[in-house]
N, C-alpha and C positions, 0 to 999 in steps of 0.2 A: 183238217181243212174245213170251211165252212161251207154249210148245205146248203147256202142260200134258199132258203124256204121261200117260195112263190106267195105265200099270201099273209094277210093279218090273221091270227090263232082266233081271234075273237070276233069282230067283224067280216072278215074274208075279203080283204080289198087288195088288188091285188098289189105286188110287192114285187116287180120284177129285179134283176141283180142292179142296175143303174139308179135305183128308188133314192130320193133323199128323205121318202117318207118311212124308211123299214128299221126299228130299233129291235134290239136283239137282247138278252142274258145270257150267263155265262155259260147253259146250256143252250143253246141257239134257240129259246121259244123267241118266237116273232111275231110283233106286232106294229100297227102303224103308228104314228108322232100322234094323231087323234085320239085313239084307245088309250095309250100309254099317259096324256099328256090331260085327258078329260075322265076316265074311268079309270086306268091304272093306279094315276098317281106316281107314277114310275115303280110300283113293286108286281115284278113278277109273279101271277095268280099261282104257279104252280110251284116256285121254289124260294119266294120271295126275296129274289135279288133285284139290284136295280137293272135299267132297260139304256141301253148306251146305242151308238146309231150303229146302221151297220154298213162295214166299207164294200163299198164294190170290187171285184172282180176284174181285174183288167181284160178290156176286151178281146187279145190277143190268146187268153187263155182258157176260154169259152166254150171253146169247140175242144178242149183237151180236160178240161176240168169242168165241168157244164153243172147250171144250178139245178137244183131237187125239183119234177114236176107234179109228183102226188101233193096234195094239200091236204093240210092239217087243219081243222076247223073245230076249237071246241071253245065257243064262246060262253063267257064266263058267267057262272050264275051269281044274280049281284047277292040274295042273302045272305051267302055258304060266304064270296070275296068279300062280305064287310066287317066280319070278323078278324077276318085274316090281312085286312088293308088296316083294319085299326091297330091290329100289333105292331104294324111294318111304316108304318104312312107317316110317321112324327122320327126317325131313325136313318140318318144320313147312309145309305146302300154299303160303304163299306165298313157300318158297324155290324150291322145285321147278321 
């Protein structure tokens, strides 16, 4: 089941479960359509997958299933990610 993760990993803005702004990887790191779309690149800092949106949570299962409230914040440092966006950044996400 998904953590829905409350904020952007990088930024820290927040991401509640209803967000049209929260894209996700296949390990649930979370980031907002901003980071991903202007820094990213769409490749995942920490496993370099690509970043796909994340669905909501049907409201009705909220109080039974409720999303993750610790936040996660480790915004990326650009020298260390330009290396690692050069390998990934020209490479369609499901070749990688």
């Amino acid at each position: 089941m998904l953590e829905i993760r409350p904020i952007c990993e990088n930024c820290g803005k927040s991401l509640p479960n209803n967000s049209t702004e929260a894209m996700i990887c296949t390990f649930e790191c979370t980031y907002c359509r901003d980071c991903v779309e202007n820094i990213l690149f769409n490749v995942c800092p920490n496993c370099g997958g690509g970043l796909e949106k994340r669905p909501s949570r049907p409201m009705a299962l909220l109080t039974k299933y409720p999303p993750k409230t610790d936040e996660l914040l480790k915004p990326i440092e650009a020298e260390k990610f330009a290396e690692f966006l050069g390998k990934y950044k020209e490479v369609p996400p499901n070749e990688r």
